[in-house]
Backbone and ligand atoms as CSV (ligand in chain L), in Angstrom:
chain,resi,resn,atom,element,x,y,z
A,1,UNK,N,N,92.588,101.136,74.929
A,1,UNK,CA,C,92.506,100.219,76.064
A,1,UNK,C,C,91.053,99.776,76.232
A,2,UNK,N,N,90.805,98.545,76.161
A,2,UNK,CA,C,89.468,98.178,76.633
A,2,UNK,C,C,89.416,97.270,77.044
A,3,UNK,N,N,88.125,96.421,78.227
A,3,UNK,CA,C,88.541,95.645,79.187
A,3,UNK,C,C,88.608,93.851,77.966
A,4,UNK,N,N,88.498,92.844,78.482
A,4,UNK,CA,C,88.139,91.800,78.029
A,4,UNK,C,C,86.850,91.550,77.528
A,5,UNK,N,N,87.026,91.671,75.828
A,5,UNK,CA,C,85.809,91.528,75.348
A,5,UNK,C,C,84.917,90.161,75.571
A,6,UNK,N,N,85.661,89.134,76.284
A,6,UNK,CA,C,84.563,88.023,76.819
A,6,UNK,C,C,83.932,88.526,77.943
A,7,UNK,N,N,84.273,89.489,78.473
A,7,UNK,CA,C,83.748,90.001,79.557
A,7,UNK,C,C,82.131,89.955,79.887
A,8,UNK,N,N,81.198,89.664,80.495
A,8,UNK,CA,C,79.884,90.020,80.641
A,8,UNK,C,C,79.570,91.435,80.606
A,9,UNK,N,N,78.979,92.092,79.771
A,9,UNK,CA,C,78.511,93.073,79.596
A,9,UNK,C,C,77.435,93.977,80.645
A,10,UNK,N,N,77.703,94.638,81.587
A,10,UNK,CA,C,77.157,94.869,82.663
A,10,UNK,C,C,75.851,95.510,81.972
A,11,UNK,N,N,75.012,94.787,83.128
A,11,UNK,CA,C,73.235,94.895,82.458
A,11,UNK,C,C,72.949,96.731,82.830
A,12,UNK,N,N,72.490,97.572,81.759
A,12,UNK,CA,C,72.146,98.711,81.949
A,12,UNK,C,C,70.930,98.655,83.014
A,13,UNK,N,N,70.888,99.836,84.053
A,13,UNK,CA,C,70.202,100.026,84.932
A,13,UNK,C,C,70.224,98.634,85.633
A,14,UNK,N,N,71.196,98.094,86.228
A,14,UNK,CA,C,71.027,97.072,86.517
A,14,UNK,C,C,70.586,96.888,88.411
A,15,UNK,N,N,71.396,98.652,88.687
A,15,UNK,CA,C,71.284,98.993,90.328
A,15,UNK,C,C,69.318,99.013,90.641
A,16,UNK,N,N,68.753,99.082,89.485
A,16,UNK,CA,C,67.373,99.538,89.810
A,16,UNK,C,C,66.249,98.522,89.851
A,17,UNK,N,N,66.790,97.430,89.574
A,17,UNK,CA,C,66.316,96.231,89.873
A,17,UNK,C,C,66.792,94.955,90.286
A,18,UNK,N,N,66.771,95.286,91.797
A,18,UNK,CA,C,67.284,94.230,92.936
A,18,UNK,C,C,66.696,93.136,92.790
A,19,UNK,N,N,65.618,92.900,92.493
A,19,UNK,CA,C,64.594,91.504,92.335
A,19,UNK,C,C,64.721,91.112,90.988
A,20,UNK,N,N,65.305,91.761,89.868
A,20,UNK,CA,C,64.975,90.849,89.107
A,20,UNK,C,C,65.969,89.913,88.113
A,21,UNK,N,N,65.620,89.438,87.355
A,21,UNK,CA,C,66.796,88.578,86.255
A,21,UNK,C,C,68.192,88.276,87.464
A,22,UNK,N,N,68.692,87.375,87.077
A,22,UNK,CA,C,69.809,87.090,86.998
A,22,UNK,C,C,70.912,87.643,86.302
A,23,UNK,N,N,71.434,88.282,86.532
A,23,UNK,CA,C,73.087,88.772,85.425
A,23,UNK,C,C,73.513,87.966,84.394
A,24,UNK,N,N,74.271,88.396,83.490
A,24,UNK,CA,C,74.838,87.662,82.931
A,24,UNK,C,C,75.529,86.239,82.950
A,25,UNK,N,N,75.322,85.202,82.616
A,25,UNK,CA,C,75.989,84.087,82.525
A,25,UNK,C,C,77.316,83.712,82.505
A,26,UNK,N,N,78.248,83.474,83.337
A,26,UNK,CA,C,79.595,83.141,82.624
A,26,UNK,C,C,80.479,84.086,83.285
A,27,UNK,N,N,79.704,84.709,84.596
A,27,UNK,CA,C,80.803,85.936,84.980
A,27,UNK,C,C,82.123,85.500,85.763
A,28,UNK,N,N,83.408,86.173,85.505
A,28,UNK,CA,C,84.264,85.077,85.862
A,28,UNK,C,C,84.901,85.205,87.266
A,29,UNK,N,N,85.710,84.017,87.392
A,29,UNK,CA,C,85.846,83.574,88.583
A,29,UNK,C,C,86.348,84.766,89.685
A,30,UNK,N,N,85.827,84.702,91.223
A,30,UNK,CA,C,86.074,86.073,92.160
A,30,UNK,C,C,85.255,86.679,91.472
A,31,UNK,N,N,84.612,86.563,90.992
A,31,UNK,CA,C,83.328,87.882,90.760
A,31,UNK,C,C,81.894,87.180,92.685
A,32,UNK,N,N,81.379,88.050,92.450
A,32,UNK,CA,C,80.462,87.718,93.553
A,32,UNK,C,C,78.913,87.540,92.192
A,33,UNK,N,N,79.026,86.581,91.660
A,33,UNK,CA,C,78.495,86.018,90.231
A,33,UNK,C,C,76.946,85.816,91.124
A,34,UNK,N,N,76.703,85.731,92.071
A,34,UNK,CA,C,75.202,84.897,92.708
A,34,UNK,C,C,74.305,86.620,92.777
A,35,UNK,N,N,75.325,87.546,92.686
A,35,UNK,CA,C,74.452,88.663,92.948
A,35,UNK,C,C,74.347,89.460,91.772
A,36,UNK,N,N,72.913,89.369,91.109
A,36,UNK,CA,C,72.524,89.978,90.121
A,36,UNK,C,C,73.412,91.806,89.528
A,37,UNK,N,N,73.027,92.214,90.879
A,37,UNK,CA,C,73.280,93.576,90.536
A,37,UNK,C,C,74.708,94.360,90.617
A,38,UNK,N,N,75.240,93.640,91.636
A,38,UNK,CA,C,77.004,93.543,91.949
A,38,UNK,C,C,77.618,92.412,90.752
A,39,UNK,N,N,77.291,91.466,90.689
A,39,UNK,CA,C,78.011,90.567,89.798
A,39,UNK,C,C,78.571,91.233,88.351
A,40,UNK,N,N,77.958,91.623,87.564
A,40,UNK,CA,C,78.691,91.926,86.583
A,40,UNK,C,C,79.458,93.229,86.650
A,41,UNK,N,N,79.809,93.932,87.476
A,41,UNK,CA,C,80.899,94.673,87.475
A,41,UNK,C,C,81.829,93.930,88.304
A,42,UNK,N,N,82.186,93.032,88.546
A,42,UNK,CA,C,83.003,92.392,89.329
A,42,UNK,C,C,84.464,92.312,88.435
A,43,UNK,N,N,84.435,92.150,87.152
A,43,UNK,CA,C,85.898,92.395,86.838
A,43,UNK,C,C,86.143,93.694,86.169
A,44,UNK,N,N,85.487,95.078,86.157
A,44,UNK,CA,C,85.587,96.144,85.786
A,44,UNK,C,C,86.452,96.784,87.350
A,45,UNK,N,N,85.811,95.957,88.058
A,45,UNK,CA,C,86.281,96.544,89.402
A,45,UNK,C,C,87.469,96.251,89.981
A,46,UNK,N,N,88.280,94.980,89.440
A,46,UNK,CA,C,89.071,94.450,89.085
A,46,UNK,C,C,90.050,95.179,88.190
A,47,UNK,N,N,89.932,95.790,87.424
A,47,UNK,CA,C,90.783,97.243,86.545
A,47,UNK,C,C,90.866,98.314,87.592
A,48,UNK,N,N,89.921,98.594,88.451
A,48,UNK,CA,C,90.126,99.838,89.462
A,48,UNK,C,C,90.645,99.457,90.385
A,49,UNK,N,N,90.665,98.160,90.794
A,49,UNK,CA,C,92.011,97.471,91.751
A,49,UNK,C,C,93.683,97.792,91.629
A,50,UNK,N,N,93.743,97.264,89.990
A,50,UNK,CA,C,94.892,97.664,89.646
A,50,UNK,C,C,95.597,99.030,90.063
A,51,UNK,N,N,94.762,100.078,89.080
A,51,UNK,CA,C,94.958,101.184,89.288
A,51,UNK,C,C,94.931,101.471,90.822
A,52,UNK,N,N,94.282,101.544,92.021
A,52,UNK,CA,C,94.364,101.727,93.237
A,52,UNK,C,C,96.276,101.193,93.783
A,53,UNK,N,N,96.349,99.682,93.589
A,53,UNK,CA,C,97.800,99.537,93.369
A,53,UNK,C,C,98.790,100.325,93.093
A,54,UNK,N,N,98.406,101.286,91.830
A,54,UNK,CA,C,99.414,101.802,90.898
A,54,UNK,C,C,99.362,103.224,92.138
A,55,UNK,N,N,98.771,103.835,92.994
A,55,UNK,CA,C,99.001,104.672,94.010
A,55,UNK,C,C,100.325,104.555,94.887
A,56,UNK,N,N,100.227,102.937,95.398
A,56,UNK,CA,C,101.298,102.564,96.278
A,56,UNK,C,C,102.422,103.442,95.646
A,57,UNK,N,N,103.561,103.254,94.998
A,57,UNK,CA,C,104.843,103.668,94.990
A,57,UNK,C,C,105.235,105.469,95.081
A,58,UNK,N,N,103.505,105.770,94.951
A,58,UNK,CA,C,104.224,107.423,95.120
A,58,UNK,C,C,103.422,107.596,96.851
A,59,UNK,N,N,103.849,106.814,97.505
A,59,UNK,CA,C,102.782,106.973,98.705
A,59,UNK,C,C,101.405,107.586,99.204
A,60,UNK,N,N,100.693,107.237,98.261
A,60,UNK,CA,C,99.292,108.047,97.904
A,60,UNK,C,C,98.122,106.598,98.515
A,61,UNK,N,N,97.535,107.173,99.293
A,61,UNK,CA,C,96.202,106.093,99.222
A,61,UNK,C,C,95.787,105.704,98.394
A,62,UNK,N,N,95.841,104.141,98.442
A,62,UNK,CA,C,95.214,103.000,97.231
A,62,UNK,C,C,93.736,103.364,96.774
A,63,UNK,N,N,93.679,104.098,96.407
A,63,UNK,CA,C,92.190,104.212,95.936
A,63,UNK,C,C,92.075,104.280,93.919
A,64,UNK,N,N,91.538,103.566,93.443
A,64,UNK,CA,C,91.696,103.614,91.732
A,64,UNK,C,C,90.536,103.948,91.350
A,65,UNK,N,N,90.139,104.241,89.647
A,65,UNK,CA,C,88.867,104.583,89.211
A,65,UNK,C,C,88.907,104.135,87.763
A,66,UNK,N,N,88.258,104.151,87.012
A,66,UNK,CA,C,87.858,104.072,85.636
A,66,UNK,C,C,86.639,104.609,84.868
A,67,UNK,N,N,86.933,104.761,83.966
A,67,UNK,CA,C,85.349,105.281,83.409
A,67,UNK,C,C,85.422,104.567,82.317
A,68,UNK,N,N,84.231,103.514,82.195
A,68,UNK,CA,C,83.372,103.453,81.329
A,68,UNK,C,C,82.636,104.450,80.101
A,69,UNK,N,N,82.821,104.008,78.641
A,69,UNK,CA,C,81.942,104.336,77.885
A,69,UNK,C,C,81.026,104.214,77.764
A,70,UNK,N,N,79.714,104.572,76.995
A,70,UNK,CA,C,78.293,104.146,76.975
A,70,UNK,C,C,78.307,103.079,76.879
A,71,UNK,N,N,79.205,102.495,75.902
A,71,UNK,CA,C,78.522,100.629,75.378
A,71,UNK,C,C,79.106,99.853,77.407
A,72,UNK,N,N,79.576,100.012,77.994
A,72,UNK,CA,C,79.926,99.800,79.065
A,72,UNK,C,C,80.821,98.949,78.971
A,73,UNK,N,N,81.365,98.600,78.173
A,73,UNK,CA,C,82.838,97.801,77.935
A,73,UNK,C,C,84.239,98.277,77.900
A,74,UNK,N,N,83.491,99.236,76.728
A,74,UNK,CA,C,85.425,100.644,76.601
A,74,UNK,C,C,85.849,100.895,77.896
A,75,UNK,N,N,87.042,100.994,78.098
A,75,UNK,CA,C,87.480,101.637,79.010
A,75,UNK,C,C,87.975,103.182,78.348
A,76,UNK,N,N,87.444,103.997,78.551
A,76,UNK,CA,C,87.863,106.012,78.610
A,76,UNK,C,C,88.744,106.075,79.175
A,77,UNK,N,N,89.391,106.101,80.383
A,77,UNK,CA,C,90.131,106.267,80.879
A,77,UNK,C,C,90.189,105.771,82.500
A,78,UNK,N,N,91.697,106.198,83.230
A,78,UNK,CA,C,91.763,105.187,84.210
A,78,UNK,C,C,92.144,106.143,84.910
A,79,UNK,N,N,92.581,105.983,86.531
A,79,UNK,CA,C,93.044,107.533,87.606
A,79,UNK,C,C,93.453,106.617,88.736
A,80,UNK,N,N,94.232,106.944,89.467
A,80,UNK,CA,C,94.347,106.682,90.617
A,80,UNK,C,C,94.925,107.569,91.743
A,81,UNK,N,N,94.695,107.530,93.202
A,81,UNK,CA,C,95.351,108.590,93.702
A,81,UNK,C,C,96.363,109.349,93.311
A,82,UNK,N,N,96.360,110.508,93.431
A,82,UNK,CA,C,97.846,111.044,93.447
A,82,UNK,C,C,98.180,112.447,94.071
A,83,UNK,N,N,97.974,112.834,95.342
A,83,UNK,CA,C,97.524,113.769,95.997
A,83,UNK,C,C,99.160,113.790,96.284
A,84,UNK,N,N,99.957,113.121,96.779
A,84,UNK,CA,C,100.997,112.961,97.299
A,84,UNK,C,C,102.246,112.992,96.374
A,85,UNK,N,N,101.670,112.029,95.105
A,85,UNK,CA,C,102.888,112.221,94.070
A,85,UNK,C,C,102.257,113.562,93.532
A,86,UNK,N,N,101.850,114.302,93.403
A,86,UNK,CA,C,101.617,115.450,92.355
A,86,UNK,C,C,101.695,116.859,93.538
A,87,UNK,N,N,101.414,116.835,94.925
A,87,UNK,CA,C,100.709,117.800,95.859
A,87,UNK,C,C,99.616,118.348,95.038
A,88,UNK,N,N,98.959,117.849,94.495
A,88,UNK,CA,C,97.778,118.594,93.980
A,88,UNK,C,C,96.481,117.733,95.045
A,89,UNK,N,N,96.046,118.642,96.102
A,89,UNK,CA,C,94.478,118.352,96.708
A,89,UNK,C,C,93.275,117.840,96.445
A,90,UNK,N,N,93.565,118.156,94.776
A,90,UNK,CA,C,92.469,117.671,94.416
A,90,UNK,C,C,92.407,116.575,93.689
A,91,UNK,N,N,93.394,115.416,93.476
A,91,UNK,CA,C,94.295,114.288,92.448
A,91,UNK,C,C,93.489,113.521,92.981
A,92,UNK,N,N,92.237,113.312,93.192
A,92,UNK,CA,C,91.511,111.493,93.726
A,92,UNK,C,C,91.398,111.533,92.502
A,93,UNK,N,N,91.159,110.142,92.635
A,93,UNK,CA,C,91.278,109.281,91.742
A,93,UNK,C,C,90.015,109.377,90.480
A,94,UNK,N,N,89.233,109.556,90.940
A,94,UNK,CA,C,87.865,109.965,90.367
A,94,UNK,C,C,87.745,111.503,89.526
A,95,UNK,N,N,88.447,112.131,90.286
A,95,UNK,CA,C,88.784,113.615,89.165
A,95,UNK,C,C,89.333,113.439,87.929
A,96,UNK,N,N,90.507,112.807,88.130
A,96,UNK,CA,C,91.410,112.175,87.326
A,96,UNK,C,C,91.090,111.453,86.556
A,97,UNK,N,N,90.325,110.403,86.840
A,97,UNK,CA,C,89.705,110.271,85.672
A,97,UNK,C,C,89.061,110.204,84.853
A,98,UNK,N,N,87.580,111.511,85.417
A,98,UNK,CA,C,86.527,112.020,84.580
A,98,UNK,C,C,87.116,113.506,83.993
A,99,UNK,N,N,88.581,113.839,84.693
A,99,UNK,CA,C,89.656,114.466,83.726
A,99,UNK,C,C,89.621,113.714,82.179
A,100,UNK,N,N,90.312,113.002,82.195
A,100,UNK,CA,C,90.850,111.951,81.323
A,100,UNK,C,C,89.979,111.712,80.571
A,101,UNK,N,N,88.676,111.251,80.886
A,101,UNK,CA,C,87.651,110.974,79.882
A,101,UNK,C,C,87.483,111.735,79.313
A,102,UNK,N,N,87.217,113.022,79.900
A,102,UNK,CA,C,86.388,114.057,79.157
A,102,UNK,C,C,87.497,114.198,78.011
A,103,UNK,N,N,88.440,114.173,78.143
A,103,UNK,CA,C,89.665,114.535,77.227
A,103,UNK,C,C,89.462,113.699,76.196
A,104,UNK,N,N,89.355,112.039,76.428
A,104,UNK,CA,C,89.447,111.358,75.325
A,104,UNK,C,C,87.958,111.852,74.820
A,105,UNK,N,N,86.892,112.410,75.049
A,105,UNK,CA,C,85.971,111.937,74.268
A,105,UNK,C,C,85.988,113.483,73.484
A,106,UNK,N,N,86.477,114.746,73.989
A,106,UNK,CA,C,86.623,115.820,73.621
A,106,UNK,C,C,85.919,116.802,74.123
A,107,UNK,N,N,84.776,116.535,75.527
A,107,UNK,CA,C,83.528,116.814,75.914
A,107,UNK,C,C,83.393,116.443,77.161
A,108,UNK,N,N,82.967,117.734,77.780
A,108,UNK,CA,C,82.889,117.617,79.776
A,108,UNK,C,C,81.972,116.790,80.271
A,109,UNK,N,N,80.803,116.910,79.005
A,109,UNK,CA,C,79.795,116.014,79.643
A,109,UNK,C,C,79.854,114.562,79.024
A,110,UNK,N,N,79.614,113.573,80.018
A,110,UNK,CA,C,79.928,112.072,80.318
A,110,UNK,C,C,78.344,111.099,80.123
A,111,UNK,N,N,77.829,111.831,78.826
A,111,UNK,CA,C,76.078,110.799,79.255
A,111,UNK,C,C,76.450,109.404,78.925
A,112,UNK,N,N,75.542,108.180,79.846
A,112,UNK,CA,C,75.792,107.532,79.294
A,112,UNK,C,C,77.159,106.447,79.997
A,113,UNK,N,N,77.946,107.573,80.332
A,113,UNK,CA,C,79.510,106.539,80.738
A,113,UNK,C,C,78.581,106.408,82.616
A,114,UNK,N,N,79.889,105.285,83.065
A,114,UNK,CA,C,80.030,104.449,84.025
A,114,UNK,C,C,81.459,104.743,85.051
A,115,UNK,N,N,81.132,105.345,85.965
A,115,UNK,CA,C,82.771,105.970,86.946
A,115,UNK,C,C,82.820,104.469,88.025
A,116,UNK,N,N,83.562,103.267,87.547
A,116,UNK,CA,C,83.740,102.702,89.126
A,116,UNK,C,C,85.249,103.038,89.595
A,117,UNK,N,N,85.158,102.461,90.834
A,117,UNK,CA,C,86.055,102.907,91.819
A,117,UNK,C,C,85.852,102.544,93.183
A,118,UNK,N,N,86.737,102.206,93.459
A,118,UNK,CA,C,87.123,101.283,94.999
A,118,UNK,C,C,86.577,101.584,95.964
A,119,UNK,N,N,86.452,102.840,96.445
A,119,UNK,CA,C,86.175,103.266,97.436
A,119,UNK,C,C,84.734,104.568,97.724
A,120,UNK,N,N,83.694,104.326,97.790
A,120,UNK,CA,C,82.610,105.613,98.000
A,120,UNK,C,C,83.313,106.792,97.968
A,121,UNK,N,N,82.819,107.616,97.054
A,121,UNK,CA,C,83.659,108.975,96.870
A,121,UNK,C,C,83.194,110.081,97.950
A,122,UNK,N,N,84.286,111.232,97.827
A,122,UNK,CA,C,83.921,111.791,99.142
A,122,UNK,C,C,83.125,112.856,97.989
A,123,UNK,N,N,82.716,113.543,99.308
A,123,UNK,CA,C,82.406,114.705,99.100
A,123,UNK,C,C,82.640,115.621,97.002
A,124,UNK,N,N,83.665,115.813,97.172
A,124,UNK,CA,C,84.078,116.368,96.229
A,124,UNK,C,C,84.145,115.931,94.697
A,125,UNK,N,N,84.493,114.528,95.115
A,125,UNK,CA,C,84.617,113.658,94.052
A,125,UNK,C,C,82.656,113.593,93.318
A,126,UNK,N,N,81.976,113.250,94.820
A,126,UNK,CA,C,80.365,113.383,94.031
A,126,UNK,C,C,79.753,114.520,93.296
A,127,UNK,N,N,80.637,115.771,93.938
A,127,UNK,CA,C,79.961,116.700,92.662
A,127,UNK,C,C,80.683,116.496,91.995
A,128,UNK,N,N,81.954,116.526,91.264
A,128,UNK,CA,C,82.287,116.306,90.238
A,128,UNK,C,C,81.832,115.508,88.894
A,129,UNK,N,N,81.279,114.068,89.995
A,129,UNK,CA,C,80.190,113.394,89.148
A,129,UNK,C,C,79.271,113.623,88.665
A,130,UNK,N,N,78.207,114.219,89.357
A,130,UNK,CA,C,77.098,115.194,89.402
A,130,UNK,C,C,77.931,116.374,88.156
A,131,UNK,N,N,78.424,116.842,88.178
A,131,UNK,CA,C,78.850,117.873,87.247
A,131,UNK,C,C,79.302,116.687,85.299
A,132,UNK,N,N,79.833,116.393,85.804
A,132,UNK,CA,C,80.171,115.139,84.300
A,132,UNK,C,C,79.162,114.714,83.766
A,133,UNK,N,N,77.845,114.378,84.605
A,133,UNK,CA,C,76.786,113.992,84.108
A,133,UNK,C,C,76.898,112.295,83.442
A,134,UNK,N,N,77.747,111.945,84.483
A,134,UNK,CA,C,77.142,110.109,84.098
A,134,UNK,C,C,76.565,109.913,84.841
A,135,UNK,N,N,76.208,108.426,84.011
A,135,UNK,CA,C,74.500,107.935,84.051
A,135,UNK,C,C,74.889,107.145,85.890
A,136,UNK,N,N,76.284,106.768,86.188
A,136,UNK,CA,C,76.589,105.636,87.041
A,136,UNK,C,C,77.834,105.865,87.581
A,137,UNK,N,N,77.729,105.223,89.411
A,137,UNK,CA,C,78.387,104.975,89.893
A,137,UNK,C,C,78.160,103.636,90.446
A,138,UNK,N,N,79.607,102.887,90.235
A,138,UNK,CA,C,79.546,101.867,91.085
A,138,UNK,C,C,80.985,101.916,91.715
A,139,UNK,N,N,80.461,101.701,93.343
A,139,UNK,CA,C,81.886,101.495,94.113
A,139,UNK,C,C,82.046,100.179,95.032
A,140,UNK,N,N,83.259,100.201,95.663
A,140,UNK,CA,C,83.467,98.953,95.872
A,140,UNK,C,C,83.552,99.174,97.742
A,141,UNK,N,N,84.650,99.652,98.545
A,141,UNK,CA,C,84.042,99.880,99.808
A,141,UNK,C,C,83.339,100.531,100.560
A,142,UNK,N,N,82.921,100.881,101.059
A,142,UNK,CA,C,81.759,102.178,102.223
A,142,UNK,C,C,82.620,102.835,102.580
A,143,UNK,N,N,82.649,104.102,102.442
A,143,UNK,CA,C,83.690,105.097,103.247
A,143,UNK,C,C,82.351,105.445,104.567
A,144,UNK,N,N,82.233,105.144,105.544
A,144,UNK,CA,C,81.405,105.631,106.715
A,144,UNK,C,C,82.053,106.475,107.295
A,145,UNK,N,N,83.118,107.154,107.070
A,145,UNK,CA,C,83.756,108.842,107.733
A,145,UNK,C,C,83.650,109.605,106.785
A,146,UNK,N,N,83.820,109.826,105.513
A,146,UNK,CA,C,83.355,110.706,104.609
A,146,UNK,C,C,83.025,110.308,102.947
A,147,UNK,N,N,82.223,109.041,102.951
A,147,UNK,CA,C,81.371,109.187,101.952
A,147,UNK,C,C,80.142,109.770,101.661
A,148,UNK,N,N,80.266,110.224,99.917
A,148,UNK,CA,C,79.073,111.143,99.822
A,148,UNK,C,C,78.260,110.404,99.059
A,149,UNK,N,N,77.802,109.205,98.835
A,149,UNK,CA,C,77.114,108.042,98.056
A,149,UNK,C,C,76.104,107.414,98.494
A,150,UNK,N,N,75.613,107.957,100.064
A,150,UNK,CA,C,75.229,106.695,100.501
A,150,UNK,C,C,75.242,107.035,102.124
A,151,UNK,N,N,76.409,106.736,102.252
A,151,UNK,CA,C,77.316,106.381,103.650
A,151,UNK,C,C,76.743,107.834,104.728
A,152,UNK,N,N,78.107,108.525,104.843
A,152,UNK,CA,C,77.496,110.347,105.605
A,152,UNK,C,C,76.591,111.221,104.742
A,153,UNK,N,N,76.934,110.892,103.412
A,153,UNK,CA,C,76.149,111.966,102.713
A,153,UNK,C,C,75.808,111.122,101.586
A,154,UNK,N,N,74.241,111.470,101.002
A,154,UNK,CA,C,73.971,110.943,99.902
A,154,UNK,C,C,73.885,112.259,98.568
A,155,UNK,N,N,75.346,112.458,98.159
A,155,UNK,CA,C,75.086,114.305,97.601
A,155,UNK,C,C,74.604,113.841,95.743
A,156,UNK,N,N,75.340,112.412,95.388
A,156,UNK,CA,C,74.757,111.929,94.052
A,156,UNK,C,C,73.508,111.578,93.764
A,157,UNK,N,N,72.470,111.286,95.238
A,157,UNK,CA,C,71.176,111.231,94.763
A,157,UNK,C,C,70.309,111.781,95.327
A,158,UNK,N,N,70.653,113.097,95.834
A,158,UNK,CA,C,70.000,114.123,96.331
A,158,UNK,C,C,68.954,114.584,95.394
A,159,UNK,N,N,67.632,114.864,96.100
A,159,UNK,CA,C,66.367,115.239,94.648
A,159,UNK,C,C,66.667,116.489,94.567
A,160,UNK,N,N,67.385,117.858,94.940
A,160,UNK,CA,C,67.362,118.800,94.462
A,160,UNK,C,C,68.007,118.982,93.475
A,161,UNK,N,N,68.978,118.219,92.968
A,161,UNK,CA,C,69.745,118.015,92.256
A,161,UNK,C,C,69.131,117.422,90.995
A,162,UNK,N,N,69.226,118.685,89.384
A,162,UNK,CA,C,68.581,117.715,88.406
A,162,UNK,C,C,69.080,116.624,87.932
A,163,UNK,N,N,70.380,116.549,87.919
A,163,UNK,CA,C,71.071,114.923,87.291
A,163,UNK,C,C,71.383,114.156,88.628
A,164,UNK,N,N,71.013,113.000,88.519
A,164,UNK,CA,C,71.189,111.833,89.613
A,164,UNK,C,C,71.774,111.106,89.369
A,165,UNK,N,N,72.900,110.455,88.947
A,165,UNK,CA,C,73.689,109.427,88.693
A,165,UNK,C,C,72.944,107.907,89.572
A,166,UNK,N,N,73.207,106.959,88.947
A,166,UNK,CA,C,72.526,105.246,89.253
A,166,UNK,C,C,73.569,105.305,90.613
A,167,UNK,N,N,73.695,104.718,91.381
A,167,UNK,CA,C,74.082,104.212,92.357
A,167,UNK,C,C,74.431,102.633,92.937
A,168,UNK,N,N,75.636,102.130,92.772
A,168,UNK,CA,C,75.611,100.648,92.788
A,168,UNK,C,C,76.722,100.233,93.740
A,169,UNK,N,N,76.685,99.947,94.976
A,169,UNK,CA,C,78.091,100.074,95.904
A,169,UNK,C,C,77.989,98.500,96.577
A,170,UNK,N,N,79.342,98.150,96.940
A,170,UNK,CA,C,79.825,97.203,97.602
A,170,UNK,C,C,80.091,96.142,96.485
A,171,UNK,N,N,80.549,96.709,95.355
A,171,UNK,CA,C,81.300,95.498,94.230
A,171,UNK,C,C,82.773,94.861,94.736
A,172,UNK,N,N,83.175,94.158,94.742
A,172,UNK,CA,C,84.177,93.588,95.512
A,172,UNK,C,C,84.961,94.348,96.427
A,173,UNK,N,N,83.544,94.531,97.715
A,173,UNK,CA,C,83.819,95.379,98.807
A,173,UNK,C,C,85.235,95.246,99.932
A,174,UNK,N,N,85.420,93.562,100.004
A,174,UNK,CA,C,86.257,93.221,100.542
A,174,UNK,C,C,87.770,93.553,100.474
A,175,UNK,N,N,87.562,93.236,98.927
A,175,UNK,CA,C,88.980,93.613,98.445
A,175,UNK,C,C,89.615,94.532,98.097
A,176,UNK,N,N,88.694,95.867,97.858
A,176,UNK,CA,C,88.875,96.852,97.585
A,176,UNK,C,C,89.038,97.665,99.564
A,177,UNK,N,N,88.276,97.170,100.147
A,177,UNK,CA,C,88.905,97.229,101.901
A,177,UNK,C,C,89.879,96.929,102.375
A,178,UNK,N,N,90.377,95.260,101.875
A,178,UNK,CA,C,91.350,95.367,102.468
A,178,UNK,C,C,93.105,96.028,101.987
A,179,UNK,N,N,92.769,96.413,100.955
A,179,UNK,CA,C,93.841,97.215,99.972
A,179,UNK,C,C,94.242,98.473,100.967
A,180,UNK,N,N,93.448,98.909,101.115
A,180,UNK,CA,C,92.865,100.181,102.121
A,180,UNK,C,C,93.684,99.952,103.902
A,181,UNK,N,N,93.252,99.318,104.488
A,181,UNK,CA,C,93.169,98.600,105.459
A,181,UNK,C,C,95.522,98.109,106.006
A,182,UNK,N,N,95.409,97.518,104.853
A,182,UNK,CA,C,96.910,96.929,104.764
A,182,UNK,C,C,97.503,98.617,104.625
A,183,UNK,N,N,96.997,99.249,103.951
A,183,UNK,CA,C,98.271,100.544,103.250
A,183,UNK,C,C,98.179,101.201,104.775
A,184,UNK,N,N,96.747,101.413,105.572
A,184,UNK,CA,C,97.178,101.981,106.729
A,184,UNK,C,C,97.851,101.563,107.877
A,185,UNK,N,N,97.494,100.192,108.009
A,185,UNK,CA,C,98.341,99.304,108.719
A,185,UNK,C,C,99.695,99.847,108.701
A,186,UNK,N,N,100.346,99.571,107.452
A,186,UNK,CA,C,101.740,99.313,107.186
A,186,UNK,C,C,102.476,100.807,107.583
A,187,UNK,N,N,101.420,102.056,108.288
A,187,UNK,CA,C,101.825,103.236,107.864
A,187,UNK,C,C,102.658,103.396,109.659
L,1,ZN,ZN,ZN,87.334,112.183,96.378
């Protein structure tokens, strides 16, 4: 599985320079294309949409993930909630699928790969990251009740911590909200 090789190739370290270059050329349409550092994950984030979707039918919160390979194109693998279809506590979406990766690549540690995903991970999900050892997170809404990215807790770029994962949030924040937003509504 890998995404669309016309795809724009998301610029490495791209969270670490807000001022500079422009992104890639050609990023496609519904991407938020004017913003250097959000723009080119705009249709990777778009695959973790899906997957967030693929939660609905076992009544699990829409939340999806993917991991990126080094070249940042492969898709490793994909996760989406499943706390509800499985009763397993610990089924976010983000376990699942730095599960999955590690599997396809044969190896716990993740240098190099890219975890996006819809929603600021909580707590648990950030060490896990922190433990996988990728280079990146990019997410798509603010969890402000229990994100650990940023939001309540910043536990992925904490300096006591020797691996720091990149940090890149609010990639198609909207839409990845209102996915969120509708599933509780409807509840
Ligand atoms: Zn989590």
């Amino acid at each position: 599985m890998t995404t669309d090789p016309t795809a724009p190739r998301p610029l490495p370290g791209a969270g670490r320079n807000r001022t500079g270059s422009p992104g890639p050329a050609g990023a496609p349409a519904g991407d938020p294309g004017d913003d250097p550092v959000r723009g080119p994950w705009g249709s990777v984030m778009g695959l973790a949409l899906d997957q967030a979707r693929a939660a609905l039918p076992g009544g699990d919160v829409p939340v999806g993930a993917v991991v990126l390979a080094p070249d940042g194109v492969t898709v490793l693998s994909a996760g989406h909630n499943e706390r509800e279809a499985t009763g397993d506590p610990t089924a976010h979406a983000e376990v699942l699928a730095l599960r999955r990766a590690a599997a396809a690549r044969g190896e716990w540690r993740l240098p190099g790969c890219t975890l996006v995903v819809t929603l600021e991970p909580c707590v648990m999900c950030a060490g896990a990251l922190v433990q996988s050892r990728v280079d990146r997170v990019v997410y798509g809404a603010r969890d402000e009740k229990a994100g650990a990215a940023g939001s309540l807790w910043d536990l992925v770029r904490d300096r006591r911590l020797n691996h720091r994962p990149e940090v890149i949030g609010g990639v198609l924040a909207d839409d990845c909200a209102r996915l969120l937003t509708d599933f509780f509504r409807a509840r």
